[in-house]
DOGUMAR-239345 format. One line per 10 residues: number of its first residue (from 1); for each residue z, x, y of C-alpha. Coordinates in nm, 4 decimals. Last residue first. Example, Ala and Ser with C-alpha at 12.3 -4.5 7.8 and 13.67 -1.06 7.14 Angstrom:
// DOGUMAR-239345
2> 0.7140:1.3670:-0.1060  0.7800:1.2300:-0.4500
END
This chain:
// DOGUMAR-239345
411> -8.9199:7.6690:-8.1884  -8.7571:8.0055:-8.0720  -8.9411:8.0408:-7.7780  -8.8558:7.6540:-7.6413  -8.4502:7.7411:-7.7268  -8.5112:8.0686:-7.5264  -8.6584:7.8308:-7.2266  -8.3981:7.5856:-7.2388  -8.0973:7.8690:-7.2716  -7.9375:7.9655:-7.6175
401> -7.5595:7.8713:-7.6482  -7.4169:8.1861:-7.7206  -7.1752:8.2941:-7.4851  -7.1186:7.9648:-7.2992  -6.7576:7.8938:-7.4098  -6.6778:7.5135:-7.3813  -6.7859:7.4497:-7.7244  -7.1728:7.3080:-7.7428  -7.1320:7.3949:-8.1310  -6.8195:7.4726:-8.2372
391> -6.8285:7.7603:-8.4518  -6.6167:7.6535:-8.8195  -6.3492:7.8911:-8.9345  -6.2765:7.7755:-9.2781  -5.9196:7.8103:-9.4831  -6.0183:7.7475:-9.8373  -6.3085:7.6979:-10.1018  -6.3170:7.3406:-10.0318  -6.1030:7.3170:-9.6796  -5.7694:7.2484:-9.5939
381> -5.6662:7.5040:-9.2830  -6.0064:7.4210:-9.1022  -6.0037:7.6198:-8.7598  -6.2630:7.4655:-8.4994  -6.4101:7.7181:-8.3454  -6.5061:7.8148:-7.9239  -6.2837:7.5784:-7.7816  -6.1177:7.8158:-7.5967  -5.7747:7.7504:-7.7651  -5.9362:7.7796:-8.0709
371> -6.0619:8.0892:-7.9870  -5.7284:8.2419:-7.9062  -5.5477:8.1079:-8.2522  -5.8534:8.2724:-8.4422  -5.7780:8.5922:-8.2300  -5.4040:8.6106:-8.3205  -5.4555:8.4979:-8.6186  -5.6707:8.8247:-8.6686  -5.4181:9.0538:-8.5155  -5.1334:8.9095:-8.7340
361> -5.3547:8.9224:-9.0411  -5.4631:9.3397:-8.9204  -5.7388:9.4678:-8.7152  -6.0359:9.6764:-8.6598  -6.0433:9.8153:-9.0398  -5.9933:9.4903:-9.1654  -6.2431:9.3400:-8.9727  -6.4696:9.1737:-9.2646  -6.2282:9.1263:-9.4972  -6.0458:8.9296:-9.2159
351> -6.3545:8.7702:-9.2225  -6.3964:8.6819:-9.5601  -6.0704:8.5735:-9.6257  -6.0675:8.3061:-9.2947  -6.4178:8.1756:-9.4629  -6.7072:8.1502:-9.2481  -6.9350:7.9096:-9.0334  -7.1851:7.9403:-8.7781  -7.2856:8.2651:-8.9200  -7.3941:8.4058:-8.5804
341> -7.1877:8.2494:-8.3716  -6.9136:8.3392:-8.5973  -7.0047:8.6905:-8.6107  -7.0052:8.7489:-8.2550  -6.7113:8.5970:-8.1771  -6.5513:8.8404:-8.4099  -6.7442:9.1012:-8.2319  -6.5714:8.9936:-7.9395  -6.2275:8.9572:-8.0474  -6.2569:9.3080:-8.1903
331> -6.3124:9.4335:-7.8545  -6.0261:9.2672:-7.6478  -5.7370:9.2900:-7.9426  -5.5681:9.5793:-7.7978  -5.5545:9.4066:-7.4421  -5.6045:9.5987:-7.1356  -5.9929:9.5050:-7.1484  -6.4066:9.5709:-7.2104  -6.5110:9.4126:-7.5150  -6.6145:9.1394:-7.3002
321> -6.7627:9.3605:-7.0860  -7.1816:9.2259:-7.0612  -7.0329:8.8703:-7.1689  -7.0379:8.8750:-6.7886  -7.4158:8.8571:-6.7892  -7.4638:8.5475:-6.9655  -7.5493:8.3267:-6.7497  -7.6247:8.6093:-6.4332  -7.9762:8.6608:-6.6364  -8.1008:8.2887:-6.5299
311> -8.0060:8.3458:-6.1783  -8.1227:8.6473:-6.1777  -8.5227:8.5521:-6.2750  -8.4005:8.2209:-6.0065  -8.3489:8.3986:-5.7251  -8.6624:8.6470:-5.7475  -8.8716:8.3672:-5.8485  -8.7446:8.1745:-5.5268  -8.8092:8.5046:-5.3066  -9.1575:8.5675:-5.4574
301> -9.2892:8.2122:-5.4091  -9.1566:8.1839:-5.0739  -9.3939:8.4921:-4.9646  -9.3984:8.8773:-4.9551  -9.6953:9.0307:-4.8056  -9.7798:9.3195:-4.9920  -10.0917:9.1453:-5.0744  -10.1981:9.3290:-5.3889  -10.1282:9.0342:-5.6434  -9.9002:8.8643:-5.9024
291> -9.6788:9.1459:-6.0509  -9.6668:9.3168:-5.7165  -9.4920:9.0110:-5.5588  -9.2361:9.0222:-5.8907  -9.1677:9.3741:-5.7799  -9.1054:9.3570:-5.4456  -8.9026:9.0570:-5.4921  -8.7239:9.1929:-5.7293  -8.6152:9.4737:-5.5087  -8.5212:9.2718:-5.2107
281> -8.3241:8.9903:-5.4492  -8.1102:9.3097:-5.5792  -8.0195:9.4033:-5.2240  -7.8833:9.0819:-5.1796  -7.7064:9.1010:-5.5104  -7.5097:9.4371:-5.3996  -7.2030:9.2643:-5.3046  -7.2198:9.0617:-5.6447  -7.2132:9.3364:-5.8641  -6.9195:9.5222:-5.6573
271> -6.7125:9.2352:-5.7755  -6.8268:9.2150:-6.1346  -6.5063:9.3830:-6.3028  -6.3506:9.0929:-6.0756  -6.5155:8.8280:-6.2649  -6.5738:8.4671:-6.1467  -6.9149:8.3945:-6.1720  -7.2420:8.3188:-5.9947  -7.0788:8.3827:-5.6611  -7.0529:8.1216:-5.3758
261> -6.9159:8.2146:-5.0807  -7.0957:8.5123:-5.0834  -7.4413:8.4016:-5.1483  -7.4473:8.0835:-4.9068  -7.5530:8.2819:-4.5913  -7.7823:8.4878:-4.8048  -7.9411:8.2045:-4.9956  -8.0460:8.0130:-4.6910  -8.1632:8.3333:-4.4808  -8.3819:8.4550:-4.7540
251> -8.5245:8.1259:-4.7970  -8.6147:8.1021:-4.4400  -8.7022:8.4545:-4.3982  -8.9954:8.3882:-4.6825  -9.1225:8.1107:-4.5275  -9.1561:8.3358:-4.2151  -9.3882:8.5442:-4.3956  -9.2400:8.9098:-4.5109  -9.3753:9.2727:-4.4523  -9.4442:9.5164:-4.7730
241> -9.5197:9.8578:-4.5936  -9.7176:10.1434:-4.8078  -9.8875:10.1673:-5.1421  -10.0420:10.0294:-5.4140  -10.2183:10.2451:-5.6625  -9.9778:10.1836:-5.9739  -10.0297:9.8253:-5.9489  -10.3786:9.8624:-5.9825  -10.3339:10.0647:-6.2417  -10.1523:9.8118:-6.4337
231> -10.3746:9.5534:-6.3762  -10.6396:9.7604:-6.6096  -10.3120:9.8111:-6.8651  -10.2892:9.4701:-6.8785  -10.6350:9.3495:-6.9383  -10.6325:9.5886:-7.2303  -10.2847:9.4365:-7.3952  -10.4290:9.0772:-7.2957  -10.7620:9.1554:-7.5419  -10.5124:9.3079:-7.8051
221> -10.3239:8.9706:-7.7867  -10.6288:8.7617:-7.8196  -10.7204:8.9936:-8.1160  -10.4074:8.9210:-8.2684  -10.1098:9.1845:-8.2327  -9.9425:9.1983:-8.5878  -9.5643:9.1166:-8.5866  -9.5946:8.9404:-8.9212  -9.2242:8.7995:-9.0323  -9.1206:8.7277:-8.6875
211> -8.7564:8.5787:-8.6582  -8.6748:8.4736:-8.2788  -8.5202:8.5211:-7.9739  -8.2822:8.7568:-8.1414  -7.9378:8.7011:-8.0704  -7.6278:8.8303:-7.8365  -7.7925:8.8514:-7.5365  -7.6794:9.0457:-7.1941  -7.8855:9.1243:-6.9215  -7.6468:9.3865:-6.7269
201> -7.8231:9.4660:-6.3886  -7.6970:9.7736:-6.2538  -7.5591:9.8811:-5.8941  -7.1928:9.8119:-5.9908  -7.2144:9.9835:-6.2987  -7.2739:10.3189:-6.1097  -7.0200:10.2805:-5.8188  -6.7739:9.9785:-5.8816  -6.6956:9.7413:-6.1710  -6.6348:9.9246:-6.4697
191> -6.5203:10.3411:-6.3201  -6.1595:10.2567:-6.4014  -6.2151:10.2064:-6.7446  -6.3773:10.5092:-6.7761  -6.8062:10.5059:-6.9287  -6.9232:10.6140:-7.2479  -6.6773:10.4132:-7.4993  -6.6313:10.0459:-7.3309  -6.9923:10.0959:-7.2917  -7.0761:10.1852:-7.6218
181> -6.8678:9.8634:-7.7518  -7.0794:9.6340:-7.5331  -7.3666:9.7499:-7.7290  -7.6668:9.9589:-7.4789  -8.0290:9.9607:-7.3749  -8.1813:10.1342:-7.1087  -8.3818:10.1014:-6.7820  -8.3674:10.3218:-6.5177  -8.5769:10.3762:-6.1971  -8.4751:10.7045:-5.9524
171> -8.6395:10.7828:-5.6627  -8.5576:11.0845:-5.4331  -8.7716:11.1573:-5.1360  -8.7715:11.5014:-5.0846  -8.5272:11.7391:-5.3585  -8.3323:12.0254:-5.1793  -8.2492:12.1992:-5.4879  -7.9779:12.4886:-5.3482  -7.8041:12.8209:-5.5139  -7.9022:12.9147:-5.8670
161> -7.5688:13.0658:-5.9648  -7.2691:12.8036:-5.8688  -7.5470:12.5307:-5.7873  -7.5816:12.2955:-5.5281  -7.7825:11.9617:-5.4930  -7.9316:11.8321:-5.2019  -8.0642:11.4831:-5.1776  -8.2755:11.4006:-4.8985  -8.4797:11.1224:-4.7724  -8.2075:10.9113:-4.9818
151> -8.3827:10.6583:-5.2446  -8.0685:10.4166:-5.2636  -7.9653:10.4456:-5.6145  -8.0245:10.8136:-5.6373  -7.6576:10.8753:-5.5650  -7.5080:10.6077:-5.8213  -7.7836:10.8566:-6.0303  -7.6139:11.1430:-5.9117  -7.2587:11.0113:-5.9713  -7.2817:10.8730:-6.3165
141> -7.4651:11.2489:-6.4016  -7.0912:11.4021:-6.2366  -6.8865:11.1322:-6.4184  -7.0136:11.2443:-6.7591  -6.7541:10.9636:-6.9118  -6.9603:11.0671:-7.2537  -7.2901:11.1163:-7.2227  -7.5366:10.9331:-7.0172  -7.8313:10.9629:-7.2247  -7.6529:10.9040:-7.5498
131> -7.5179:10.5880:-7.3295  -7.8276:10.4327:-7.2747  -7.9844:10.4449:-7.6233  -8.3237:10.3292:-7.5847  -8.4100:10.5474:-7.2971  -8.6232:10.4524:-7.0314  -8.5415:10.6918:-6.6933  -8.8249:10.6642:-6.3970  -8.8430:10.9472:-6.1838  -9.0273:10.9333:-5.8393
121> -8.9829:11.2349:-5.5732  -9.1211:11.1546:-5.3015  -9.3300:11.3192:-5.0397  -9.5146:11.1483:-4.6981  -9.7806:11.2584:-4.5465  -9.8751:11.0740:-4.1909  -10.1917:10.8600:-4.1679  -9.9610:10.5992:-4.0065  -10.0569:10.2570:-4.2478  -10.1860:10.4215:-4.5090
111> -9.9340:10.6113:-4.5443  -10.0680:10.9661:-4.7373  -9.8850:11.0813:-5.0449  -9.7483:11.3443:-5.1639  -9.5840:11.3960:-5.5532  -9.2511:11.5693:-5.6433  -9.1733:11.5122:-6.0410  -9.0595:11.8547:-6.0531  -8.7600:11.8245:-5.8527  -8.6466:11.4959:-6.0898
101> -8.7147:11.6929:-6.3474  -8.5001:11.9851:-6.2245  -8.2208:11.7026:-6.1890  -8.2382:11.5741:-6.5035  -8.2328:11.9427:-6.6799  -7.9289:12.0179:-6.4709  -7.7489:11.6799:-6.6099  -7.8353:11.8149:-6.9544  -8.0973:11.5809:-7.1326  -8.1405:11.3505:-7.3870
91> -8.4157:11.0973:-7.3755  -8.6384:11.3406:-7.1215  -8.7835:11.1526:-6.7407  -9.0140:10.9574:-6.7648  -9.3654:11.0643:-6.5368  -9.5615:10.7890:-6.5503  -9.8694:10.8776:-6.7309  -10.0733:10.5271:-6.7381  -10.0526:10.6001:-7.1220  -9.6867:10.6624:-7.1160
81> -9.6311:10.4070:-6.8518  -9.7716:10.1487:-7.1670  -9.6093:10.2905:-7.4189  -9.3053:10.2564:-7.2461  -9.3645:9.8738:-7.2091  -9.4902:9.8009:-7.5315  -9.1464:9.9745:-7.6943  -8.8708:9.8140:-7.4454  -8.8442:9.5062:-7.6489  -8.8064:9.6515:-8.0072
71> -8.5317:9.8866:-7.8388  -8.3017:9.5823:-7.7128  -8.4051:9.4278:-8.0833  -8.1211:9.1103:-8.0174  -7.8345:9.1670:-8.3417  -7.8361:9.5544:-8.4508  -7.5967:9.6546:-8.2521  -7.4440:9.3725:-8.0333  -7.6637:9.3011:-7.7045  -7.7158:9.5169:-7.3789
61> -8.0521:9.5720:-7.1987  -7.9253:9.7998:-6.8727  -8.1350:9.7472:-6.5502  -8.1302:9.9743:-6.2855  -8.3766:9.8826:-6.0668  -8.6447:10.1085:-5.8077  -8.8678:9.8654:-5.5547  -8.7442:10.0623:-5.2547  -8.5467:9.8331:-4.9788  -8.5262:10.0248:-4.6636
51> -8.2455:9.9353:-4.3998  -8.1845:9.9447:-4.0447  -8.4089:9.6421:-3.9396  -8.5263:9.5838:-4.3050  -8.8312:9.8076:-4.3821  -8.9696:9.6891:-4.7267  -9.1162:10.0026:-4.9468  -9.3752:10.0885:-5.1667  -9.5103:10.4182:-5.2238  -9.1144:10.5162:-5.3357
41> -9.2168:10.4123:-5.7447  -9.5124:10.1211:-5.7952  -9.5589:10.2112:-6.1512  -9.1965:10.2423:-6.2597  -9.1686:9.9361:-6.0505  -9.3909:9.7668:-6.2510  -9.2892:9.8584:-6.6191  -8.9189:9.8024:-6.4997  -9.0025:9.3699:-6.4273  -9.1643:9.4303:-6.7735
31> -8.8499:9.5552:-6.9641  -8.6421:9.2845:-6.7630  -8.9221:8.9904:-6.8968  -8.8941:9.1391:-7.2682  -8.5523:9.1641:-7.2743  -8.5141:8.7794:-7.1157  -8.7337:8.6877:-7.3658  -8.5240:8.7264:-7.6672  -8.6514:9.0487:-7.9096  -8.8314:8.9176:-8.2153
21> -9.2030:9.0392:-8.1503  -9.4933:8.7256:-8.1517  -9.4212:8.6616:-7.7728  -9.4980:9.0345:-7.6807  -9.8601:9.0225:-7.5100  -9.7951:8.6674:-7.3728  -9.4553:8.8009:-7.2168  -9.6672:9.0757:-7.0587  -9.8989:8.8827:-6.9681  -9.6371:8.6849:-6.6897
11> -9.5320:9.0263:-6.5682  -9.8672:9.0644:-6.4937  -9.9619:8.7592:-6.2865  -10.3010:8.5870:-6.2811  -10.4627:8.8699:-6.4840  -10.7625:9.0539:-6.4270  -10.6647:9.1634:-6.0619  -11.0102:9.2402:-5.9002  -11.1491:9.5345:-5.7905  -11.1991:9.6346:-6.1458
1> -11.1445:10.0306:-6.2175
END
């Protein structure tokens, strides 16, 4: 193995590796912000007076089915801690399998900094289809892995027959793809906003980033795929204390005294979301500091990427439930957003064709009379052909207007 990083940053060659593929970038950057912690796992950690921040994330890819490649993005990336031979935990597994993988999974380590042994247990969970994983409403698998969340020294788990798994150093690192209908469907209504969902990051997109007729790596790319995977195990062999410079601690204390008084959105399904974004900034940062270098000394430069990398996926994260709602008419008015952005224009017969098993006329000029009001269409009664529903470019709803950067990928 080189001594040297061969890479300037590896999150950075991973979205040079994947750039000819379709998904949208922000899939590919979340699926390679995973790739790294899976590697670094509970050898890594940031003491914070009472605290300790472990580089593990729960990030959930979710986009309409079919529409953004969430499982086209994630591909390199498990491939990749395949080959490095992460252990990943089973696609589809009983809660009691989970949990006697997690056991299994123990590995000890020596701190390099106190000599002393230390055992974890370090699981990382990538499974295209999120919520076949979960189940449906399985509370009790929600609940371990709202559990595993925050790396506990020691997680005991009882058993009717079996009697007790005292599992050491629990460490749990998900990443999964979803549709905002599945959601709605796998997890209770009541349970959309606090414990699990509340510690996950939701990077929504409701497009591909781009079309790609010939997704064939070139030998540039297949020169940055072996660079990669050198980088990676260099990654994968750090371990011990991350400290902080005081540039660092001056961001940190900027953003944190202005974080709660000023949250990215207003959504109260996102409330326990933004209590937890502090603790999402210490992850990141961990990881994103990994991705450039072996310091383990967390600068400026990690905290401001760190802000800004959720920053950019907090635009469109509250699309994340749109489906998600007392009303009747909730999900169907989202994939009928959906459609329109996507067509850009469509005839009022067509798309109540379209729907008609969602939703009746009333229902459907119920949601055409809704958009308008948002300025999301502009509704053509007299028009060749017939009644028109138009998308309304820069409209005053956000959902799908492409970002700079996405709208520079595309071209």
């Amino acid at each position: 193995m080189s001594d040297e990083r061969q890479l300037e940053d590896w999150i950075e060659g991973f979205l040079s590796f994947t750039n000819n593929s379709e998904p949208p970038r922000m899939f590919r950057l979340w699926t390679a912000i995973s790739v790294v912690a899976a590697c670094l796992q509970r050898k890594c950690v940031l003491h914070w007076g009472s605290l300790d921040f472990y580089p593990n994330m729960y990030i959930v890819l979710v986009a309409p089915s079919g529409k953004a490649r969430k499982g086209t993005a994630m591909i390199p990336g498990l491939r990749m801690l395949r080959e490095m031979g992460v252990k990943l935990a089973s696609n589809s597994v009983t809660r009691q399998a989970l949990i006697r993988d997690l056991k299994r999974s123990n590995e000890t380590e020596v701190d390099p900094t106190t000599g002393m042994m230390d055992i974890h247990a370090s699981l990382t969970i990538f499974s295209k289809e999120l919520t076949v994983f979960l189940g449906y409403q399985n509370n009790e698998l929600m609940t371990d892995l709202t559990d595993w969340y925050d790396c506990d020294d020691d997680w005991v788990y009882r058993t009717k027959h079996e009697g007790v798994d005292d599992i050491k150093g629990v460490w749990v690192n998900l990443i999964g793809a979803t549709t905002p209908d599945l959601i709605q469907s796998a997890m209770p209504l009541n349970a959309i906003g606090g414990g699990l969902t509340s510690r996950m990051i939701f990077v929504y997109e409701q497009r591909k980033g781009k079309i790609v007729h010939t997704p064939f790596y070139t030998p540039e790319e297949l020169k940055t795929q072996e660079l990669l995977m050198v980088d990676l195990e260099r990654i994968r062999m750090l371990k011990g204390e991350y400290k902080v410079t005081p540039r660092f601690l001056e961001t940190w204390i900027d953003w944190y005294s202005e974080a709660d008084a000023n949250p990215p959105f207003e959504d109260p399904r996102f409330a326990g979301y933004f209590e937890r974004r502090p603790t999402h900034i210490m992850k990141l940062s961990i990881i994103v500091n990994a991705s450039r270098g072996d310091s383990m000394l967390l600068d400026k430069e990690d905290i401001d990427r760190a802000i800004e990398i959720l920053r950019q996926t907090e635009v469109k994260m509250r699309y994340t439930f749109s489906g998600v709602g007392k009303s009747s008419l909730a999900n169907t008015l989202s994939q009928v957003m959906a459609e329109i952005s996507t067509k850009k224009e469509i005839k009022y017969d067509e798309l109540l064709s379209r729907f008609y098993n969602d939703v009746d006329k009333w229902g459907m000029d119920k949601i055409v009379e809704t958009m308008s009001a948002m300025n999301y269409i502009d509704d053509i009664p007299i028009a060749p052909g017939g009644r028109t529903i138009r998308f309304r470019e820069g409209g005053a709803n956000p959902l799908f207007i492409q970002s700079t950067s996405e709208k520079g990928e595309t071209e």
